[in-house]
KOLKOL-624148 format. One record per residue (C-alpha): residue in three letters; y, x, z. Coordinates in steps of 0.5 Angstrom, whole numbers, always signed. Example, Ala and Ser with C-alpha at 12.3 -4.5 7.8 and 13.67 -1.06 7.14 Angstrom:
REM residues 2
ALA;-9;+25;+16
SER;-2;+27;+14
END
This chain:
REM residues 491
UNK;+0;+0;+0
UNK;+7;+3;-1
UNK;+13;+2;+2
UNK;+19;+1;-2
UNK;+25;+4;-2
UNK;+31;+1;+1
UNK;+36;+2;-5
UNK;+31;+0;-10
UNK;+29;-7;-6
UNK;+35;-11;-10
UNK;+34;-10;-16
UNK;+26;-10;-17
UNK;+23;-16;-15
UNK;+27;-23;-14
UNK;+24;-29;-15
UNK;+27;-35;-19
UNK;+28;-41;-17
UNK;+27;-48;-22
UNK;+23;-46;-28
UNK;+16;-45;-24
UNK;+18;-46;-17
UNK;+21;-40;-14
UNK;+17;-35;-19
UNK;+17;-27;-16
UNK;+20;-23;-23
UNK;+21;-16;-24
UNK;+24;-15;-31
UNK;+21;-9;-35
UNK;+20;-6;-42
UNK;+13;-8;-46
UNK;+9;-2;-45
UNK;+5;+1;-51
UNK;-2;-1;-52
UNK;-7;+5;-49
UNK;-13;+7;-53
UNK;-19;+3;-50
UNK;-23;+10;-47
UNK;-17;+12;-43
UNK;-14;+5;-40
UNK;-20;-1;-43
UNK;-15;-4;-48
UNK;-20;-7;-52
UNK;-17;-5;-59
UNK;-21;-9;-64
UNK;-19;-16;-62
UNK;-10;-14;-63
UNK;-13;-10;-70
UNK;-16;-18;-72
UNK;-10;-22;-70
UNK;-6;-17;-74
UNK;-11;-18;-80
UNK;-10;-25;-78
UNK;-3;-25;-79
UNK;-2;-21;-85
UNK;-8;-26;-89
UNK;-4;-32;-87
UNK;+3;-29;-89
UNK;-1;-27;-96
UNK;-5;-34;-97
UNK;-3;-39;-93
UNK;+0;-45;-99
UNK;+7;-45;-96
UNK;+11;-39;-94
UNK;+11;-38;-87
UNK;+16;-35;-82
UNK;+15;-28;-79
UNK;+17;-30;-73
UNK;+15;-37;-72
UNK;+7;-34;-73
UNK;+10;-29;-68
UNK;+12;-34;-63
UNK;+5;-39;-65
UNK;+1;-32;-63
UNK;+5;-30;-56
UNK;+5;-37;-54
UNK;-3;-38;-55
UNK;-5;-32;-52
UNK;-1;-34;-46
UNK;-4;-40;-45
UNK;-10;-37;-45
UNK;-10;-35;-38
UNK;-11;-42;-36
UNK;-4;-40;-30
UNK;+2;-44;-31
UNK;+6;-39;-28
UNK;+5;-35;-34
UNK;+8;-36;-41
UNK;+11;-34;-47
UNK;+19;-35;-47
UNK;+22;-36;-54
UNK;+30;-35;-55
UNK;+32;-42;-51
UNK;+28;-42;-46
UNK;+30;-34;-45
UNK;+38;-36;-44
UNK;+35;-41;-39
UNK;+32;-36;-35
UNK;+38;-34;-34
UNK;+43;-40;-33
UNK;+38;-42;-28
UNK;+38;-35;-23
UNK;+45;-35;-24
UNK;+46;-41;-19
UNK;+49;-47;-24
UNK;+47;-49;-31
UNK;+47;-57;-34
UNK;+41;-61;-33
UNK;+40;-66;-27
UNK;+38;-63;-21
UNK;+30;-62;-21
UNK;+25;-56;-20
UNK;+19;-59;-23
UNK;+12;-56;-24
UNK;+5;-58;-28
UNK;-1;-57;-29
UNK;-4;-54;-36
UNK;-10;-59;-35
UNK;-13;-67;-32
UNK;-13;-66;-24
UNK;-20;-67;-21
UNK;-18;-75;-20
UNK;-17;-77;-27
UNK;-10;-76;-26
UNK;-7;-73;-33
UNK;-3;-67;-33
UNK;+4;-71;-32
UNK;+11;-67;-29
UNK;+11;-67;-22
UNK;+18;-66;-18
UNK;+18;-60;-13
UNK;+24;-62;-10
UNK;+31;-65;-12
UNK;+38;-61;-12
UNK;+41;-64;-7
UNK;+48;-67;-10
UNK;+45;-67;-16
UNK;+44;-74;-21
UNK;+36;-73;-20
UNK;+38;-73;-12
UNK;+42;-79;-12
UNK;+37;-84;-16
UNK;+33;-83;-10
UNK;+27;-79;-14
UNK;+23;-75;-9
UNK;+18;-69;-8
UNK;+11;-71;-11
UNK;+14;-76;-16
UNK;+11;-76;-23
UNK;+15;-76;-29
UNK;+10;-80;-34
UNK;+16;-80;-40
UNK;+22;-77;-42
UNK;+26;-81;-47
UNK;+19;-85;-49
UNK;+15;-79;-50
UNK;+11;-78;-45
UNK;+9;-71;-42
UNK;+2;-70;-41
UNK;+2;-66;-47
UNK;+8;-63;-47
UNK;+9;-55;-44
UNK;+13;-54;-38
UNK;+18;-51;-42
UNK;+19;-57;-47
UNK;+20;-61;-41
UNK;+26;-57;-39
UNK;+29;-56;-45
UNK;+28;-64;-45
UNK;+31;-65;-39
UNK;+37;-60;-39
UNK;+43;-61;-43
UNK;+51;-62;-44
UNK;+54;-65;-39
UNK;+55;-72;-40
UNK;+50;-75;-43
UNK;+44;-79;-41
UNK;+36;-78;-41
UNK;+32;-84;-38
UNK;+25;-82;-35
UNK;+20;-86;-33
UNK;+18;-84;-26
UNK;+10;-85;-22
UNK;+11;-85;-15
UNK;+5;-86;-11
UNK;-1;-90;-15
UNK;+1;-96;-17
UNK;+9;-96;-17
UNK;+13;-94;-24
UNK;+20;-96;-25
UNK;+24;-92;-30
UNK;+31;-89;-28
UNK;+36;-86;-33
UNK;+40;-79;-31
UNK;+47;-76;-34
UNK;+47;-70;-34
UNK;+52;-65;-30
UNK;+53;-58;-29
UNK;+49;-56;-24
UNK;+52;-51;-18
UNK;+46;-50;-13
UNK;+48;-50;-6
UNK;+46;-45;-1
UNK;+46;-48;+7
UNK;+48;-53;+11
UNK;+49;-52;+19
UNK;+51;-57;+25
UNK;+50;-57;+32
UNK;+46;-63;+35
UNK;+47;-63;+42
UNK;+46;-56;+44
UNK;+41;-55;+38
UNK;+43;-50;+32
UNK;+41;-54;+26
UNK;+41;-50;+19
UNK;+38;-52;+14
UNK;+36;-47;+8
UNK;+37;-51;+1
UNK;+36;-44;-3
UNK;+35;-37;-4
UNK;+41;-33;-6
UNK;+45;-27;-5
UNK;+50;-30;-1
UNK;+44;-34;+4
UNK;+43;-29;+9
UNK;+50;-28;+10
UNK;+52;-35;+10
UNK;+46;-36;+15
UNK;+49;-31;+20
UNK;+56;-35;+20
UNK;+53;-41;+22
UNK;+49;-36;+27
UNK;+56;-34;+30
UNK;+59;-41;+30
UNK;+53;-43;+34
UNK;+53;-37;+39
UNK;+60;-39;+40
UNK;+58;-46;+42
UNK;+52;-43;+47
UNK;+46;-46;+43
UNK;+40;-46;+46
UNK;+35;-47;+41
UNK;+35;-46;+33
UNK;+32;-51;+28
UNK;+30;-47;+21
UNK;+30;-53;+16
UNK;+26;-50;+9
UNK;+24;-57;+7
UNK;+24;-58;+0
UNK;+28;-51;-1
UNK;+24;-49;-7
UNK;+26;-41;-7
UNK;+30;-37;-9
UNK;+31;-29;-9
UNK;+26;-24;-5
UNK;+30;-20;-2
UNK;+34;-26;+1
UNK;+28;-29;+4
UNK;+27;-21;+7
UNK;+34;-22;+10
UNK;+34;-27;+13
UNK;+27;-26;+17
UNK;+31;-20;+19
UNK;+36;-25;+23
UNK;+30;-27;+27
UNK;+25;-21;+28
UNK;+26;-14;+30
UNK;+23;-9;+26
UNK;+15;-10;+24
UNK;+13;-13;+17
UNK;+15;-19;+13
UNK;+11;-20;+7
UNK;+7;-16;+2
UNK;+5;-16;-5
UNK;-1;-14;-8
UNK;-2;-11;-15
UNK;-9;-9;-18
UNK;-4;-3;-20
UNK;-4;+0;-13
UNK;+2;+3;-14
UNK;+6;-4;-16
UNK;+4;-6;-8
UNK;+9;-5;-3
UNK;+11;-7;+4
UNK;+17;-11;+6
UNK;+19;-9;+13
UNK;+25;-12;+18
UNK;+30;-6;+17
UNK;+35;-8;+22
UNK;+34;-11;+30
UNK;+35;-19;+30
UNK;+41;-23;+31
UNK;+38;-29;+34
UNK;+35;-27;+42
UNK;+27;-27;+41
UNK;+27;-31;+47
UNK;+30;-36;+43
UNK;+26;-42;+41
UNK;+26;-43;+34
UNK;+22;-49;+30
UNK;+22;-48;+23
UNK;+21;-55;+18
UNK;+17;-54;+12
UNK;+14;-60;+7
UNK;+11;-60;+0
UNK;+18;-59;-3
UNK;+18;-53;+1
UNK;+15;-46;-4
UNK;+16;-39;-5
UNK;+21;-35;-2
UNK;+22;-41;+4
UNK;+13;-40;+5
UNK;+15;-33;+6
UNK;+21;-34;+11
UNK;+16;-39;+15
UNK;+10;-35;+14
UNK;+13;-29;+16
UNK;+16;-33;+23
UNK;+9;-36;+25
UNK;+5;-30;+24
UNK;+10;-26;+27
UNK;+10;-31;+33
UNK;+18;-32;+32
UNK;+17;-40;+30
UNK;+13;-47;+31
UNK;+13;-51;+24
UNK;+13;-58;+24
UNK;+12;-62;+18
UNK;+7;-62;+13
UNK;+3;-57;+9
UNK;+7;-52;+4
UNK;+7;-52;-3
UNK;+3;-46;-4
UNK;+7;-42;-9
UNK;+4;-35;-7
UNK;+4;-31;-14
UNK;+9;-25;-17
UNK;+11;-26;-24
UNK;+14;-21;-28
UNK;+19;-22;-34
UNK;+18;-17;-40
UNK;+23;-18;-46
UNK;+20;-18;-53
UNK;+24;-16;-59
UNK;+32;-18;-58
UNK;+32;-24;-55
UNK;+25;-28;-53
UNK;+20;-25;-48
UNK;+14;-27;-42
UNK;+13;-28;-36
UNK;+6;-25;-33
UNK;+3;-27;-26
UNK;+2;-19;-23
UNK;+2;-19;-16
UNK;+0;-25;-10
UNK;+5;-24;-4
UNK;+1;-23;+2
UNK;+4;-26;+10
UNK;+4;-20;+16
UNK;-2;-22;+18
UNK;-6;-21;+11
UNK;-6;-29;+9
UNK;-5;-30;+1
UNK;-3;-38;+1
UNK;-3;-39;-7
UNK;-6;-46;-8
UNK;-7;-46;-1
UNK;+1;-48;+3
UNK;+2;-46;+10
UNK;+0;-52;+15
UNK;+4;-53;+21
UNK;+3;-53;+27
UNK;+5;-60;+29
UNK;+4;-65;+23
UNK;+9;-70;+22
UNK;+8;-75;+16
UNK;+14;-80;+13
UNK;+11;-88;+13
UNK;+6;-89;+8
UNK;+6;-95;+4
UNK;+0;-99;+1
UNK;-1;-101;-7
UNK;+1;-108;-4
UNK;+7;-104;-1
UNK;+8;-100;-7
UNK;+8;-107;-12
UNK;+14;-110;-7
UNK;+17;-104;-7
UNK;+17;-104;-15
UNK;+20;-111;-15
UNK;+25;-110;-10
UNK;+27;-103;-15
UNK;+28;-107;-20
UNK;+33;-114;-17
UNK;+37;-109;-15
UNK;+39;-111;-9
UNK;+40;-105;-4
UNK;+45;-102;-10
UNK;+49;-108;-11
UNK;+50;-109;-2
UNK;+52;-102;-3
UNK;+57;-102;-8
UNK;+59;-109;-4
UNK;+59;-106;+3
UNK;+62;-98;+2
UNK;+63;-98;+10
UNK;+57;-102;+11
UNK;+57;-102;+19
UNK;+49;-101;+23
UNK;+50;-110;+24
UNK;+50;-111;+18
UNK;+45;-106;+15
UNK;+40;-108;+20
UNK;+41;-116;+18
UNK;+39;-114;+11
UNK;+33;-109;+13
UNK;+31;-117;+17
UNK;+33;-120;+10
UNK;+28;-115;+6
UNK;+23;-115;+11
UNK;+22;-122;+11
UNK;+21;-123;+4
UNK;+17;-116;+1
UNK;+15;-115;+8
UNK;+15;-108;+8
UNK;+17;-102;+14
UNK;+24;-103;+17
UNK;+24;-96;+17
UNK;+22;-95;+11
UNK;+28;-100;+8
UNK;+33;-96;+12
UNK;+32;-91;+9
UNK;+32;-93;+2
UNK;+39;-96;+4
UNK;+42;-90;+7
UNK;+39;-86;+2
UNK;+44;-90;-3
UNK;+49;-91;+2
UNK;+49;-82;+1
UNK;+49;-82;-7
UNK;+55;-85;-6
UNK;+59;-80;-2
UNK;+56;-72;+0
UNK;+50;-72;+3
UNK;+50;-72;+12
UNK;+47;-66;+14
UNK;+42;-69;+18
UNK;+40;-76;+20
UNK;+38;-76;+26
UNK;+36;-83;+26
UNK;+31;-84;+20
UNK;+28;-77;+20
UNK;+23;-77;+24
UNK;+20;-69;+23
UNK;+26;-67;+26
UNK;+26;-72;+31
UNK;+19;-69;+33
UNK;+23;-62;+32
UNK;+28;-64;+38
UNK;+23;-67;+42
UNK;+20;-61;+43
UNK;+25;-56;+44
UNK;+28;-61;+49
UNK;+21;-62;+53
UNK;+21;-55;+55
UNK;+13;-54;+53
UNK;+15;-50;+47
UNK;+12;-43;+51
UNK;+6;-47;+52
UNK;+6;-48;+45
UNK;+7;-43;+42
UNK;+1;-39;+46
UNK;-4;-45;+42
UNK;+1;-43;+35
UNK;-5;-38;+30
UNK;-3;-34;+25
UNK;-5;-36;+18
UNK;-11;-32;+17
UNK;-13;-33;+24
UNK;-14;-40;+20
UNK;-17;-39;+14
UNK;-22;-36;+17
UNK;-24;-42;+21
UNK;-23;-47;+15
UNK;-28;-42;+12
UNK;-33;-41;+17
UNK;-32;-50;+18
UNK;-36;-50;+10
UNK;-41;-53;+10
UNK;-48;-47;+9
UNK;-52;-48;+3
UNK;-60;-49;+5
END
């Protein structure tokens, strides 16, 4: 394993936000072809697809562009790995790369993520939401982690690749694109965004109580600063305890996700990749004593919007024992990809490396489970088709335009009104009605009221057991290895 220097950390391995979900990039040059007896590059099969290629531009009926064989080529051989995070990036999807990184860019405010194939229940491989951006359009019409996008424009999109749907989806501010949304198994309605310049916010902080409350929305480079102005702000209050918000944070930058644990950690390891290149392996260690007392309690929130560089930060604070998680198990985004650009302005991505927690744990595919499960209500398929008529009457939107200033009497008399004719949870409908009430106006930086994770989280910094928890708290190895010794023996 490498250490990797200090002065190198920032400007190798970043990990992107949006595109594949927090994907961990290093931008390279191609290296050349090696001969087989020296590095095991089989030589037959790129001198078959040269030949190939030449026989297709000599004979084909119709004249064929270079490029566009070129570009058929690539994109084949990528998808042949059957890894969604790997792939060919022509010209517009190599701009976007870019544009997205950059922290703003025209779309409608949505990390998505697919599969290459039909899920093991049947269902096709139609684009799922990661998370919204908060403010966003896609934010404020309400769509949510876990809901599939079946259509963009009436076409739908278990047949197009990931990047043909974020070309769909972005586009010059102003204009329109209608989605059909899946939420659950019974429940599709269909929802039309207008396109804006996304800015992708950084955090948000408030006190709750004598609690410290902040809440990560991503990665960049100004985050673990800005975490450390709230930090500051809350020691000038005399906090007592911390909540680290990381759901529905989809990425962002590696070093960030480093400097922000080194707020909580002093010295010791935060997260490590692994190569089959030894030498492309490397540690990363807390490099500076912490701001936030180590004997100050800290509960992390995580969900199934949370991906990447925030499975890193909660990873490294539960291994470390800095943390308690509460919420619901991670999205599971543990690979490294590289960026390697092709000729003047194309290029692919190239899954290399897995990160690994302090404590040896890889959580691709597998998510970081909490140490306190907490779930929103669920509703049932008959939930699901009231739920759908309710959506299409429009009669929360419409109280809302009526009642901007709606005070909690005359909400809790339309949640009875609604109860009484869908006969759908109280909180549940409360909530569709603060969630249109917030894409009205910026968004509350928590609500204390309706979400029930952080009320767990309060709870339990409140209830003075957070040391005796901590005690019961394992690491994610420590886990895995009792998920694999509960398996079933083959007789």
């Amino acid at each position: 394993m490498k250490i990797l220097p200090e002065k190198n950390r920032a400007s190798l391995i970043w990990i992107l936000s949006g595109l594949v979900l927090g994907a961990l990039f290093i931008t390279v040059s191609v290296p050349r072809a090696q001969a087989q007896n020296s590095s095991g590059i089989n030589r037959t099969y790129p001198g078959l697809i040269q030949n190939v290629f030449d026989f297709i531009q000599r004979n084909y009926v119709d004249e064929v562009d270079s490029q566009t064989l070129f570009e058929g080529a690539m994109k084949g051989i990528l998808d042949s790995l059957g890894d969604p995070h790997s792939a060919f990036l022509p010209a517009r999807e190599f701009e976007d790369l870019h544009d997205t990184t950059s922290g703003r860019f025209g779309g409608v405010g949505l990390y998505i993520s697919k599969p290459l194939e039909t899920k093991p229940d049947g269902t096709p491989p139609f684009v799922e939401v990661s998370s919204p951006i908060e403010d966003t359009p896609g934010w404020r019409a309400g769509i949510s982690p876990g809901d599939l996008i079946v259509e963009i424009d009436g076409e739908a999109t278990d047949t197009l690749s990931l990047d043909t749907v974020l070309t769909r989806l972005r586009g010059m501010p102003g204009t329109d694109v209608n989605l059909l949304i899946r939420r659950g198994a019974g429940l599709e309605f269909p929802i039309t965004l207008t396109r804006a310049v996304i800015e992708v916010p950084v955090i948000k902080y408030e006190m709750i109580g004598n609690i410290g409350y902040v809440r990560i929305i991503t990665f960049t480079p100004m985050t673990a600063a800005r975490i450390r102005e709230a930090l500051e702000d809350f020691k000038e209050k005399n906090y007592t305890s911390l909540v680290l918000d990381l759901r529905n944070n989809p990425g962002g930058l590696l070093e960030s996700a480093v400097e922000t644990c080194e707020l909580f950690l002093d010295g010791g390891l935060i997260v490590s990749t692994k190569s089959r290149i030894s030498s492309e392996s490397y540690e990363y260690n807390a490099r500076h004593l912490s701001i936030v007392p180590q004997d100050m309690p800290v509960v992390v929130l995580i969900n199934r919007g949370s991906a990447s560089a925030s499975e890193i930060v909660a990873g490294a604070l539960k291994d470390r024992g800095r943390a308690y998680l509460v919420g619901e198990k991670t999205f599971g985004k543990g690979s490294v990809q590289r960026v390697y650009p092709v000729g003047s302005n194309s290029g692919f991505r190239l899954t290399t490396a897995r990160y690994y927690t302090p404590s040896d744990a890889n959580i691709d595919k597998i998510g970081i489970p909490p140490d306190k499960e907490v779930f929103f209500p669920e509703f049932s398929a008959a939930d699901a088709e009231h739920l759908k008529e309710l959506i299409s009457v429009n009669t929360i939107p419409a109280f809302v335009e009526k009642n901007p200033r709606a005070e909690n009497a005359q909400v809790d008399a339309l949640v009875e009104e609604l109860f009484a004719k869908y006969g759908l949870d109280r909180t549940l409908l409360k909530r569709l009605i603060r969630n249109e009430q917030n894409r009205t106006s910026i968004a509350p930086i928590y609500d204390l009221e309706y979400d029930v994770q952080l009320q767990e989280a309060v709870r339990i910094l409140h209830s003075g057991n957070y040391t005796q928890l901590m005690k019961t708290s394992k690491t994610l190895k420590a886990l895995q290895e009792e998920a694999d010794n509960a398996l079933p023996m083959a007789s």
